[in-house]
C-alpha positions, 0 to 999 in steps of 0.5 A, a space after each residue: 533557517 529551516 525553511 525560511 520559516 518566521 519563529 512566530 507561535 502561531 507558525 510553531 503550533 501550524 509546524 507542531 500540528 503537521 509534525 502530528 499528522 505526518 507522524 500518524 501518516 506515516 504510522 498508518 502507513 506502516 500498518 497499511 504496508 505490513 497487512 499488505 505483505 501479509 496478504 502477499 505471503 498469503 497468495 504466494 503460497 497459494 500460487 506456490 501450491 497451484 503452480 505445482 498442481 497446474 503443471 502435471 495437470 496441463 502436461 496430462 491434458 496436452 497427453 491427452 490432446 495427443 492421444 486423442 489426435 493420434 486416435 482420430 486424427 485432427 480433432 480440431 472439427 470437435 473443438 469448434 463444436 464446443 460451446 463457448 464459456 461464458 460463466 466466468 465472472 470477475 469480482 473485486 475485494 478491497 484490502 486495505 484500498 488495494 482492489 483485488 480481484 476474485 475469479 468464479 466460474 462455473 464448476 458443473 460436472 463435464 457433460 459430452 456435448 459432442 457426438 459418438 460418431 468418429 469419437 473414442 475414449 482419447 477425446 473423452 478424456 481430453 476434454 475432461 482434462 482440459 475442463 479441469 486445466 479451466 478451472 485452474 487456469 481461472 484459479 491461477 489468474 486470480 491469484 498472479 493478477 491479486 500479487 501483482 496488485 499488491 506488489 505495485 500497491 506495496 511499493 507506493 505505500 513504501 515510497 510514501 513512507 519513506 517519504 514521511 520518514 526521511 523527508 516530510 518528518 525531520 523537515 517538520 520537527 528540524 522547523 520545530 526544532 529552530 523556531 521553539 530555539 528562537 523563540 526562547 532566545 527571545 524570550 531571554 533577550 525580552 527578559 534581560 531587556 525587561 531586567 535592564 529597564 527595571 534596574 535602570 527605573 529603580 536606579 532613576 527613582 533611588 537618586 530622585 529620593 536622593 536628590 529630593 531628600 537634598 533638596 528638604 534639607 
């Protein structure tokens, strides 16, 4: 007996109704999963595309950064003066309940905040390198950080479907399945048995005509 279920109606339209919601569970779930992928496929190519560009772009800034130290010999002086950054922000955008981050910082022109003295073109250069590896970088983490998300939420919903469809589904409608079974062989039995007693009446009444029609002569 599935799930040692007692073949009542009542237990069959319980079953019946959570046939119905796992059924739609599962359906949404599916849906859920395919918008998912979609958006995966999206920042794939968008990661594709910047990890194309932020390689030449580091390998250019790293170029600089050695010209520049070339030039004027350790510049780590410099580095200490610039200004710490603090424009970068860190929003969330949900996808269907998956929250995915959104990475904004702020994108001003360069501007020289370091003197001319014992400086030269190389470092001018490092810097506006560096500031675009920056924005890119910003860039980039959004995009790794919104796949990884969305990896981790797609296999949950995946696990949670198959669930539903491998488990939760068959289990409800082979439960279904064996109380609407024993409720017909209950009801052919309370039929045979309602057509035995009936038979058995009709015979009883029959011979007590009988026996009264004798009983007259």
């Amino acid at each position: 007996m599935a799930d040692q279920v007692f073949p009542t109606k009542g237990n069959l339209l319980n079953t019946q109704k959570s046939l119905s919601l796992a059924t739609l569970g599962y359906e949404l779930l599916d849906k859920k999963r395919n918008i998912l992928i979609r958006e995966l496929m999206s920042m794939v190519d968008k990661a594709k595309q910047l990890r194309g560009t932020i390689d030449s772009t580091y390998i250019q800034a790293y170029q600089a950064l050695q010209m520049a130290n070339i030039s004027r010999g350790i510049i780590g002086n410099i580095a200490d003066s610039m200004p710490i950054e603090d424009s970068l922000t860190v929003t969330y955008r949900s996808v269907m309940g998956c929250e995915l981050p959104q990475v904004s910082i702020n994108e001003k022109k360069p501007q020289i905040l370091y003197g001319f003295l014992n400086t030269d073109v190389h470092i001018d250069k490092a810097y506006i390198c560096f500031e675009k590896v920056k924005v890119m970088t910003a860039a980039l983490a959004e995009v790794d950080n919104g796949i990884y998300r969305l990896t981790n939420s797609i296999r949950k919903t995946q696990t949670r479907a198959n669930a539903l469809q491998n488990i939760v589904i068959p289990r409800y409608k082979k439960t279904v399945k064996f109380i609407s079974e024993s409720l017909e062989e209950k009801e052919r039995e309370d039929f045979s048995r309602m057509k035995v007693i009936k038979t058995q009446k009709e015979r009883r009444k029959k011979r007590y005509k009988i026996k009264s029609t004798e009983n007259a002569a």
